[in-house]
C-alpha positions in Angstrom: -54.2 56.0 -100.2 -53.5 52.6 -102.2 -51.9 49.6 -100.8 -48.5 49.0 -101.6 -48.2 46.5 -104.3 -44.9 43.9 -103.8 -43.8 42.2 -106.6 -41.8 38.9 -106.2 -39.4 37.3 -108.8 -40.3 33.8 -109.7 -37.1 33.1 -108.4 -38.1 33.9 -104.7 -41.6 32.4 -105.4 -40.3 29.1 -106.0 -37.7 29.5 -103.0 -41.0 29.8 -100.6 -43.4 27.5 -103.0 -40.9 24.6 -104.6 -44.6 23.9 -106.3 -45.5 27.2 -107.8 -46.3 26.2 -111.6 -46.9 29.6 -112.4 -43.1 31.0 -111.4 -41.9 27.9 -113.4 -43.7 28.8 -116.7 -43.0 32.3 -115.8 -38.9 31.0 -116.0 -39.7 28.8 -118.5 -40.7 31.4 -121.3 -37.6 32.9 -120.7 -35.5 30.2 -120.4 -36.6 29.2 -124.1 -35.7 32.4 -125.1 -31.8 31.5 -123.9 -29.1 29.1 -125.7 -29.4 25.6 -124.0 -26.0 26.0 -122.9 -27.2 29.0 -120.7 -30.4 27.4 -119.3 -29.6 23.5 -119.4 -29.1 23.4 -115.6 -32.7 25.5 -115.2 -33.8 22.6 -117.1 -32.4 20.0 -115.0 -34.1 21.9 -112.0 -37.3 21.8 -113.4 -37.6 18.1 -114.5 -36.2 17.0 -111.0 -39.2 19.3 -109.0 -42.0 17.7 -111.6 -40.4 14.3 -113.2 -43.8 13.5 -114.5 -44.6 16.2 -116.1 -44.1 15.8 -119.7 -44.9 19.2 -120.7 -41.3 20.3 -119.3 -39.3 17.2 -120.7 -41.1 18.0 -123.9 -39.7 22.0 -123.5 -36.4 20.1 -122.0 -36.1 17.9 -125.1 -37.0 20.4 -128.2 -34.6 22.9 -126.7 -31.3 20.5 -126.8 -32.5 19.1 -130.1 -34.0 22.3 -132.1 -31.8 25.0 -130.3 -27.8 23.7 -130.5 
């Protein structure tokens, strides 16, 4: 018999790794999917775990300014 495959939400990867890119993209493609109203405060999250990473203030950015 086959192992029994567990799937974890991003949302509980990122509880147990702060640092998991991957589980932050994963939320990021669907946060840019979502008014900025709904997902400014995932935003805010984001840019506060990586403030260097411009990649996500660039995503941060063109969502309040192309998506209002």
């Amino acid at each position: 018999m086959a192992g029994v495959v567990t799937i974890i939400s991003p949302e509980k990867r990122i509880e147990l790794n702060s640092y998991d890119v991957d589980a932050w993209n994963l939320l990021l493609r669907e946060a840019q999917t979502k008014p900025i109203d709904h997902v400014r405060d995932f935003y805010e999250k984001l840019v506060t775990q990586f403030p260097n990473a411009g990649r996500y203030w660039k995503a941060f950015i063109e969502h309040e300014v192309f998506c209002h």
